[in-house]
Structure formats: structure tokens, C-alpha cells
C-alpha positions in Angstrom: 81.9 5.5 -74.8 81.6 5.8 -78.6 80.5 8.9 -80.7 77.4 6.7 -81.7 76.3 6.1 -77.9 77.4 9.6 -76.9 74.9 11.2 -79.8 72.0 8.3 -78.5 72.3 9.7 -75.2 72.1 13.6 -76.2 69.5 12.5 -78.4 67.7 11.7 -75.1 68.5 14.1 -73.1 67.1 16.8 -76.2 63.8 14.7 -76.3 63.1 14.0 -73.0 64.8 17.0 -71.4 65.8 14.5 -69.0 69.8 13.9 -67.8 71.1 10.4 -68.8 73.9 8.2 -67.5 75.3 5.6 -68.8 76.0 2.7 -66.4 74.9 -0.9 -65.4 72.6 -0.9 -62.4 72.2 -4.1 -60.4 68.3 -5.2 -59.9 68.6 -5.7 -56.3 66.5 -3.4 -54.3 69.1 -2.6 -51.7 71.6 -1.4 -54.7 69.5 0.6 -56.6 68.2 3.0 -53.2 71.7 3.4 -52.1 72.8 4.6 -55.8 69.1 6.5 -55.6 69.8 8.0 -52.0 73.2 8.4 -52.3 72.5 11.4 -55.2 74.4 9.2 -58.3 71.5 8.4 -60.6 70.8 10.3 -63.8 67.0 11.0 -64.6 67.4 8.0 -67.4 70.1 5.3 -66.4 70.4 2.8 -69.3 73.0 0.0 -69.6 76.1 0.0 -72.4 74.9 -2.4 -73.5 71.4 -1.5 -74.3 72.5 1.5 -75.7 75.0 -0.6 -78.0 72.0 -3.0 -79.2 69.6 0.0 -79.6 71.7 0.9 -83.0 71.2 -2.5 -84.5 67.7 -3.9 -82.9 65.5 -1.6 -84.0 62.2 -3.8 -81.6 64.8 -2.8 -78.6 64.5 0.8 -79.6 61.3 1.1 -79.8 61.0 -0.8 -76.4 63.5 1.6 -74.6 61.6 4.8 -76.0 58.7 3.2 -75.2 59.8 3.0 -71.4 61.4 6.7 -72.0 58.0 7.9 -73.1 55.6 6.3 -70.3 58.1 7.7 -67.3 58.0 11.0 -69.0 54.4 11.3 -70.1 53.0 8.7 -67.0 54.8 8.4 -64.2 55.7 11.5 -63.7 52.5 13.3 -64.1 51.6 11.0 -61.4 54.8 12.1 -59.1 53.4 15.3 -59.7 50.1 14.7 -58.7 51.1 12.9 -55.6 53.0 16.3 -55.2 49.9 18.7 -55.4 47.5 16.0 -53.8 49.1 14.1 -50.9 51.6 16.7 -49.7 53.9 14.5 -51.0 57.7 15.6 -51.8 59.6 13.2 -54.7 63.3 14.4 -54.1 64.5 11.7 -56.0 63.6 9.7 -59.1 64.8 7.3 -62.0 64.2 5.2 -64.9 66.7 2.7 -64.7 66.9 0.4 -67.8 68.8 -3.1 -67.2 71.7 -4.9 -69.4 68.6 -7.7 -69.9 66.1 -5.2 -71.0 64.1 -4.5 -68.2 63.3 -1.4 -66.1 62.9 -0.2 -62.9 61.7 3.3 -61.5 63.1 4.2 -58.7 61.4 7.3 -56.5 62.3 8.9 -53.0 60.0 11.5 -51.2 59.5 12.8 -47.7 55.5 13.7 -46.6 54.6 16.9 -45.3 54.4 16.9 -41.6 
């Protein structure tokens, strides 16, 4: 990891309050619950190779903080609310940005009996 990616991702972390890791993430479904259920995502998981783009492709950026700033301010309001409303636990939850740009969120919770 360079100095430049390491200050990107404190960056983060300091904005967000969030913990970020730094790591490719496959899209496939089955992947992404064991990496989820298995305790080794980060709040914010975003590719190398995002983060190496983000320094030169300023649209990319904007898109990833974009995506940082609708989990934070959106979807987890709503995993609170689902929290307060529902009974609902969320043990477990991540915004997982992809080498190709895209994201997934990625939530576990158990229900009240």
C-alpha cells in the first residue's frame, strides 16, 4: 500500500468514522456472506484499484464518496430504523466497492424472538 492510499483511507475513516479495508471482493453472493459472516469485512471495503484511480479520476471520486455518503447518511439510518421498529438486530454490515466501480451492501441481522 502506498503513503497516498494509506492517507485516502484515513481520510475515510476521519470523515465517515467508519473502518476501511483495502481488498478486492468478488461479486458473487456466496463470497461476499462468507467474508460478511466470517467477521473479515471492514465497514467500507474498497478495491486497490479504486483507491489507486480515485487520485487521478476526479468523476470516480466523486462517485465513491458518493456511495460513502448514501451508506452513511441512508442506509444506515434505515438499519437503524429497522433496529428500533422491527426488533430487528444488524450484527453485520458493509459497503463493499468493486475493482469495476460498483458497489454492494452487504447486511446480516437476527430478529427478536
Amino acid at each position: 500500500m502506498t503513503s497516498a492510499t494509506e492517507k485516502e483511507t484515513q481520510a475515510i475513516s476521519e470523515k465517515y468514522g467508519l473502518s476501511v479495508g483495502i481488498e478486492n471482493v468478488p461479486k458473487h453472493e456466496k463470497e461476499i456472506v462468507r467474508r460478511g459472516t466470517s467477521g473479515s469485512l471492514q465497514d467500507v471495503v474498497i478495491a486497490p484499484g479504486i483507491l489507486q484511480r480515485m487520485k487521478t479520476d476526479i468523476a470516480l471520486r466523486e462517485k465513491v464518496y458518493g456511495y460513502m455518503n448514501y451508506y452513511t447518511n441512508e442506509d444506515r439510518r434505515a438499519f437503524m430504523q429497522m433496529e428500533q421498529m422491527y426488533g430487528v438486530n444488524v450484527v453485520g454490515r458493509s459497503l463493499i466497492i468493486h475493482e469495476d466501480g460498483t458497489y454492494t451492501i452487504w447486511s446480516a441481522s437476527v430478529t427478536s424472538p
